[in-house]
N, C-alpha and C positions, 0 to 999 in steps of 0.2 A: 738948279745947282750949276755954277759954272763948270767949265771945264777943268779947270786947274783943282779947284776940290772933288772932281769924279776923277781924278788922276790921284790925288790923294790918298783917298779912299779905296783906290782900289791899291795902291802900295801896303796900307795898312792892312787890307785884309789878305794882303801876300804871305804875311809872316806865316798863321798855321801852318797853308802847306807848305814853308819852306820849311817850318820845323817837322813836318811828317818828313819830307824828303830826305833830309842832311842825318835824321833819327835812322833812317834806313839803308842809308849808304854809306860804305866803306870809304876808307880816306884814298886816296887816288894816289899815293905816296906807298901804302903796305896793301895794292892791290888782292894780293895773294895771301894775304892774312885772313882770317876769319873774324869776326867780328869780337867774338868771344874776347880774343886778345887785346882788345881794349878794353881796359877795366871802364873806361869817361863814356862808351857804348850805351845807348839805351835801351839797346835789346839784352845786354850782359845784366844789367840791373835789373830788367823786366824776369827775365831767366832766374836769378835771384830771389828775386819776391817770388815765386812759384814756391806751394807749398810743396813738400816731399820730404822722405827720409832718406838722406845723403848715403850710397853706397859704391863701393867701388868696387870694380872687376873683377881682384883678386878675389874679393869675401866675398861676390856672388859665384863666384867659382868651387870654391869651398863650400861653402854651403849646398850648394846643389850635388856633390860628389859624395857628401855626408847624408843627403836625405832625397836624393830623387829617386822615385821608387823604381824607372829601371835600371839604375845602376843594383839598388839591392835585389832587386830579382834578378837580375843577371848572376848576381855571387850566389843565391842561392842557386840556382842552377847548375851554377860551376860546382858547388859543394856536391850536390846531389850526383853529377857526373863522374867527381874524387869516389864517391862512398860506390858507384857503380862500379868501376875503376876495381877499387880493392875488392869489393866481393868475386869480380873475375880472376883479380889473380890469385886471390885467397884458393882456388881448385886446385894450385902447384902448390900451397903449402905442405908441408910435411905433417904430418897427421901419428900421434901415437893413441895407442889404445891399450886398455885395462881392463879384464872381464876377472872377478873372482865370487866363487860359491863354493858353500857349503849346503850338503843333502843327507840326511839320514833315513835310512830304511830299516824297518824290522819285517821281512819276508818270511810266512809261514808258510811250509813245503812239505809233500806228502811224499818225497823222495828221499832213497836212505842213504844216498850220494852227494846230499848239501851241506852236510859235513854241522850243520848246528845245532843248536841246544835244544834237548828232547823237550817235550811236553809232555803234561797230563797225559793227553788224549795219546799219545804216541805220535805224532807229528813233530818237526823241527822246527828252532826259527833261528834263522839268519839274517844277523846285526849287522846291517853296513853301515858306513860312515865314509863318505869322501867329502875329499875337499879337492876342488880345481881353478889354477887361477892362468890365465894366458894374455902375454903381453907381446907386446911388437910396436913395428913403424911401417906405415906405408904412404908413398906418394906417388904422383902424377907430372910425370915431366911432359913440357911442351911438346915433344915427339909423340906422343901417346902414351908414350910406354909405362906403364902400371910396375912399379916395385915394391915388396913385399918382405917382411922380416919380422917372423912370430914364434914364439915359443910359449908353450901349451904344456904343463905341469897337473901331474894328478898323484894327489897322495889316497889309498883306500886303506881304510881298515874294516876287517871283520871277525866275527868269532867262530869262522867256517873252519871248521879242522881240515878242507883240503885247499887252504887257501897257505902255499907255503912260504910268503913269507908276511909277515907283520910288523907295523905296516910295510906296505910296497909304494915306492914311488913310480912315476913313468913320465918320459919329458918328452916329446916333440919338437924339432929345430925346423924351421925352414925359411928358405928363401926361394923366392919365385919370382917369376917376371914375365909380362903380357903385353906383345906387342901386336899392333897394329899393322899392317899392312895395307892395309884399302881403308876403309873406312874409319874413321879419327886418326886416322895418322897427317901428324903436323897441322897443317893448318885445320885439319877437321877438329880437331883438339882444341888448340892458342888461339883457332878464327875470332871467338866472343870476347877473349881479353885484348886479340891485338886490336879489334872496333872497339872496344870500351876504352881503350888508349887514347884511338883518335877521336871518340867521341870527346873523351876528358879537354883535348886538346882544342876541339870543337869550342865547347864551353867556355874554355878560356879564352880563347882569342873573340869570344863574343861577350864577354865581361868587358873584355877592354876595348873592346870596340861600343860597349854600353857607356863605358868612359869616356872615352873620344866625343862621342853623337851626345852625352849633355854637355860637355865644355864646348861644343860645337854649339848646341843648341841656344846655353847660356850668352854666349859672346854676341849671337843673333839676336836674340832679344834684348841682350843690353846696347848694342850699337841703335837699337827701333826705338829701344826708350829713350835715348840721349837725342832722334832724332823727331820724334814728339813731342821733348822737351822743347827744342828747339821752336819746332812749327807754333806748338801752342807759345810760346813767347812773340814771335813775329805776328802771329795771328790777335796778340791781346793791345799789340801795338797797332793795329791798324784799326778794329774796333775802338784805340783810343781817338786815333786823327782822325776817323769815320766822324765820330760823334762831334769835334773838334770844328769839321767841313760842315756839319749841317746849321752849328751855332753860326759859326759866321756866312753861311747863306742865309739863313733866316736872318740876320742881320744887314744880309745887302739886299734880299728882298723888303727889308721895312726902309731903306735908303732908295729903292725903286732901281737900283744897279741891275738887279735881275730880277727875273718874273717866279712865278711860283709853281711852275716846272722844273728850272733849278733845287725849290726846293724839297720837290717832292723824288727827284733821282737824289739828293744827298739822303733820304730817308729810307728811300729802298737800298742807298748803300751801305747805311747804318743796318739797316735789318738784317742784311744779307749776313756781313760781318760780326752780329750778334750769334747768328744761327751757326757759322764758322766757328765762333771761337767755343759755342756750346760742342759743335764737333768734334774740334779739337782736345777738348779736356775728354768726352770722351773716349776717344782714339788713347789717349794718354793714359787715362786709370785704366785701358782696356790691356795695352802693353805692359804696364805694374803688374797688374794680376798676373799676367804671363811668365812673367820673370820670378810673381812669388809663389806660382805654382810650381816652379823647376828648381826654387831652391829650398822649397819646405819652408819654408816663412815669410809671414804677415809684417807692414812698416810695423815700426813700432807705435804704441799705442798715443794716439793723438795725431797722425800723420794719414794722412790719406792716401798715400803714393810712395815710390820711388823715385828717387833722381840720380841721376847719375852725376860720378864725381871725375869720369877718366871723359878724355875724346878721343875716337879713332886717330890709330897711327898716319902718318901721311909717308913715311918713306916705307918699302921691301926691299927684300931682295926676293929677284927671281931669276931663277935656278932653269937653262935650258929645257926645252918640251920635254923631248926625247927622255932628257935624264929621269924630270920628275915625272914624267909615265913610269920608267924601269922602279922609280924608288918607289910609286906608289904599288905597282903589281907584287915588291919585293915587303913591302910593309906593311900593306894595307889588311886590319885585323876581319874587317869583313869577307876578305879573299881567304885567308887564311882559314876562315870558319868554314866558307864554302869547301875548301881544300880538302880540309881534314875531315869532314862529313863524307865526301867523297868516298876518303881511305877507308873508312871507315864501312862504307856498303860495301867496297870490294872487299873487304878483309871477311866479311859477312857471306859474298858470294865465293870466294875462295873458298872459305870451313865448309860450304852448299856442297859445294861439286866435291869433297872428298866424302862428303858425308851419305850422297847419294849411289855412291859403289858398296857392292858387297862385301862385308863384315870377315873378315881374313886374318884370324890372331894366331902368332906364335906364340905358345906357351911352353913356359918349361919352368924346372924348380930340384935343389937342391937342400939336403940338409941331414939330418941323422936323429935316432934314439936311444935313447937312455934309461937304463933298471935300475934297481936299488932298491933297499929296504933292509928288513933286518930277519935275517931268515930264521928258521923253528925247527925239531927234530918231527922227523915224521918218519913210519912206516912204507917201505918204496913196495906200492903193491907188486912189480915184478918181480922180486927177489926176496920178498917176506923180509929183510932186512932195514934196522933203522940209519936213515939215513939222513941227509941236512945237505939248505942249498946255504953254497958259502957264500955269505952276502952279507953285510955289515955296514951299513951307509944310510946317506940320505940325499937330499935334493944335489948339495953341491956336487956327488959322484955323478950323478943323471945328467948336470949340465955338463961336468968333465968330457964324458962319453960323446955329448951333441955336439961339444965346441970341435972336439977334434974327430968328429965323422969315424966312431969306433964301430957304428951302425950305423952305417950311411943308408940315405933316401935319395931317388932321383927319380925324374918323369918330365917329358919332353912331345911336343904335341901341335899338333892344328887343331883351327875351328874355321870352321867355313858356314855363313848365313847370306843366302840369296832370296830377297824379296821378288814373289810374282807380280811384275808390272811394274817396279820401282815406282808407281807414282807419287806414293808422298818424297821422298827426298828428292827426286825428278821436279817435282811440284813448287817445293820450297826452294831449290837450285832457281826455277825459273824467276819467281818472284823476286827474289833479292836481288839476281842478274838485271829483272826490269827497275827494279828500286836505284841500282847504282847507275843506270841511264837517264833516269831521271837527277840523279843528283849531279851526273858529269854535265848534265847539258845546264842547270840551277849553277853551277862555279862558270861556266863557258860565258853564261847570258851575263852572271856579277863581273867579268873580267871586263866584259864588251862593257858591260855600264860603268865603270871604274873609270876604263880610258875615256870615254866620253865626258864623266864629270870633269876627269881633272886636266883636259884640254879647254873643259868650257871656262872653269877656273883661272884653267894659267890665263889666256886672253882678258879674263877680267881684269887681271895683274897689270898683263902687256899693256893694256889701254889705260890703267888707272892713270897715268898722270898723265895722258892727251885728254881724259875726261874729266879733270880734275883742271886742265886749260880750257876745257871747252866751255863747262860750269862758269870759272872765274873769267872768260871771255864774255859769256853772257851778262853776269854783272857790272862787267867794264862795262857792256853797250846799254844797258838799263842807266847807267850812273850818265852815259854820254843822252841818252834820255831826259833825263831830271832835268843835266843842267840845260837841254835845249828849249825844257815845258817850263823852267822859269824865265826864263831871255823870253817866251812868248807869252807865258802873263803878264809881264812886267808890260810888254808891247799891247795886251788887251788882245791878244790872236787866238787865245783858250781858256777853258775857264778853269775853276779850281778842282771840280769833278774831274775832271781830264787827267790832275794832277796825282789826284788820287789815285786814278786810274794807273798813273806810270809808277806811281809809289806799289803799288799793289804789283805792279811786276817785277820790280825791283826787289820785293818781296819774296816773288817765286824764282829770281832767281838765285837770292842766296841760297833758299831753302835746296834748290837743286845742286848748288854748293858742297852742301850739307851732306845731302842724300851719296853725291860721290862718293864723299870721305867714306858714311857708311855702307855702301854697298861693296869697296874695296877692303874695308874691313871683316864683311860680313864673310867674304869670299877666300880671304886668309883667311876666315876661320875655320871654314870647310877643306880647306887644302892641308890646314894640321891634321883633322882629322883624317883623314887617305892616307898620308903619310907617316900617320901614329906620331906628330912631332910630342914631343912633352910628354910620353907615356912612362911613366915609370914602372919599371918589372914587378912583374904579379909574384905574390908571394903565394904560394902552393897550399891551396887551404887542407 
């Protein structure tokens, strides 16, 4: 073969890899473009043909807010901490009560002073009948203090002849009150509701910090899928020009251009790149699953995968260190949980230490009673004379009498209870004391790790577009690559494996491109979450 056809021929077989090259690289005009953004791309087309079921951000967001199981356990817990919540305060409800009965007795009595109906035998019996009904209000105020208001009615009838009047009423008023001094007074009392407050409050800030941590979660796995889409697109293009280099080595080895070493590295490059792009798809259904484990749904039927239809943002804003530390300490629903747990043990060791002093109540109480009925002639045994109690009424007289204390009642009093060795309340004071050191130092450790994310954060920001230049730097130099590995095949100074070779890097570094975008994304998305951006207010379940 002369010369002039070994120059030929090796022009001709330039073309492949100049069409792997130029398929891989950016126009030198929209450096800073992605590639995506040309539609006449071959890697856009290649992306294209990738099977999947097209989804976008928002609706995996949605979705996963709707069906990821720790968001719903999170509200159930919140519920459960609501229903806590009210059973404590439910102890200061006001509370009425209703007691009524009726009893009848027929007492046979050998005594000739019970005044009832003879017997056969010469024995009496006396016919009782009552009825008693007693009503009131009583509550629990957060101070301790116990208040009381009852009235206690009895009507009796009998067929006793020295029962003088028939029926009789009798009414009971009172009101009383029992306070605490040492032990349950105030917090030893309120201690359980005012933790069961902050537990509630607990709860909720960790609902929506359940919120934040899957839309956080979500946004991570969907930038990894968009960024596997990718790889595996770049990856199915280089197994194409792989395969492309070995036909036309095998083609200049049967022209005797090159020997069959040549073609046995185009072979192992094909292999290699097969075993990649089986990685790559991999990698890809592996990240699908991910995404449709967090949003409770499977592609649709027929589809093997998900694809993404958004790409990462390329501009932010960022907001000073300093600041977004303040704003994250001030928002962040994680701290806030550790917070209110906090409150919550102290409010616990608070009700401890009052509860473990001796038992010291004031009591006292006020009220009056009340007769009535409807009185009978009877014999007054002191005077042998008949006489009658003047009485004429019923129940309403009895309350008259109580309402306006015509028979007043009063009693007024201490109680003093000293346990020997106070060790249980001693005991449970210590514990809860050591519980809420454990919980102060659990919010201490979350605060320190708080600052620390979202310093690491913000610097992801700071640097994202020096490494968003440094990325599209790399590419620039891969592209100044290309064009310097055709100018020396064209010269016969490399060969076409070489070419692949630069094409394969040209490869990795869009894909490092790629990876910017999404790891600047990945990293706003953790920054929302710390600073609870986009939370909308919890509704009180």
């Amino acid at each position: 073969m002369s010369r002039s056809e070994r120059i030929a021929a090796r022009r001709r077989l330039c073309w492949p890899a100049l069409t792997l090259l130029f398929a891989l690289a950016p126009h030198p005009a929209g450096a800073a473009v992605l590639l995506e953004t040309n539609p006449d791309s071959t890697l856009t087309v290649t992306i294209q043909k990738i099977e999947g079921a097209p989804i976008s951000l928002d609706e995996a967001l949605r979705l996963a807010l709707i069906q990821a199981t720790r968001v719903r356990e999170a509200e159930a817990a919140m519920r459960a901490a609501r229903g806590a919540l009210r059973h404590e305060s439910g102890a200061f409800d006001p509370e009425l009560f209703l007691d009524a009965n009726r009893t009848g007795v027929e007492q046979p009595t050998a005594s000739p002073f019970s005044g009832g109906a003879p017997l056969p035998s010469g024995a009496t019996l006396v016919k009782t009948t009552q009825t008693q009904a007693s009503t009131g209000a009583r509550v629990t105020l957060p101070t301790g203090t116990e208040l009381s208001a009852s009235l206690l009615t009895t009507k009796r009838e009998t067929n006793s002849t020295f029962s003088l009047l028939e029926p009789q009423y009798d009414t009971d008023g009172v009101l009383s009150v029992k306070q605490p001094l040492l032990k349950g007074f105030g917090p030893g009392t309120w201690g359980d509701r005012s933790a069961a407050a902050r537990e509630f409050e607990a709860a909720r800030a960790r609902y929506e910090d359940a919120v934040l941590d899957v839309r956080a979660q979500v946004e991570r796995a969907y930038w990894d899928l968009y960024a596997a889409v990718r790889d595996y697109g770049v990856q199915q293009i280089i197994r194409g020009r792989a395969k492309a280099l070995l036909d036309e080595t095998e083609l200049r080895a049967g022209t005797g251009l090159v020997g069959p070493g040549a073609v046995a590295n185009a072979r192992v490059f094909l292999a290699q790149q097969e075993q990649a792009v089986l990685d790559g798809e991999e990698t890809l259904d592996q990240v699908s699953d991910r995404v449709a484990t967090l949003i409770g749904r499977r592609p649709e039927a027929g589809a093997a995968r998900f694809k993404p239809t958004n790409e990462p943002p390329r501009e932010f804003n960022v907001e000073p260190e300093e600041s977004l530390v303040a704003r994250v300490l001030r928002d962040s629903r994680e701290l806030q949980s550790a917070e209110r747990e906090l409150a919550a043990a102290r409010a616990r060791t608070s009700s401890a230490w009052w509860n473990k002093l001796p038992a010291l109540d004031l009591r006292g109480s006020m009220g009056g009673k009340g007769l009535s009925g409807t009185g009978r002639d009877f014999t007054n045994p002191f005077t042998g004379q008949p006489d009658r109690i003047n009485l004429d009424g019923g129940f309403a007289d009895t309350w008259s009498q109580v309402r306006k204390r015509e028979f007043p009642t009063w009693s007024a009093g201490l109680s003093l209870s000293i346990p020997i060795g106070f060790r249980s309340g001693a005991g449970d004071h210590q514990r809860l004391r050591a519980e809420a050191d454990q919980a102060e130092q659990q919010m201490i450790a979350m605060r320190r790790s708080l600052e620390e994310r979202v310093r690491a954060g913000y610097r992801e920001l700071v640097h994202a577009s020096k490494r968003r230049e440094a990325a599209q730097t790399g590419v620039n130099a891969s592209l100044e690559q290309v064009r310097i590995g055709i100018v020396q095949y064209r010269n016969g100074k490399t060969t076409a494996f070489e070419l692949t070779r630069v094409a394969a890097d040209l490869a990795t570094a869009q894909q490092r491109l790629s990876q910017a975008l999404v790891r600047t994304a990945k990293a706003v998305a953790d920054l929302k979450r710390l600073t609870s951006e986009g939370l909308s207010p919890t509704k009180t379940q």
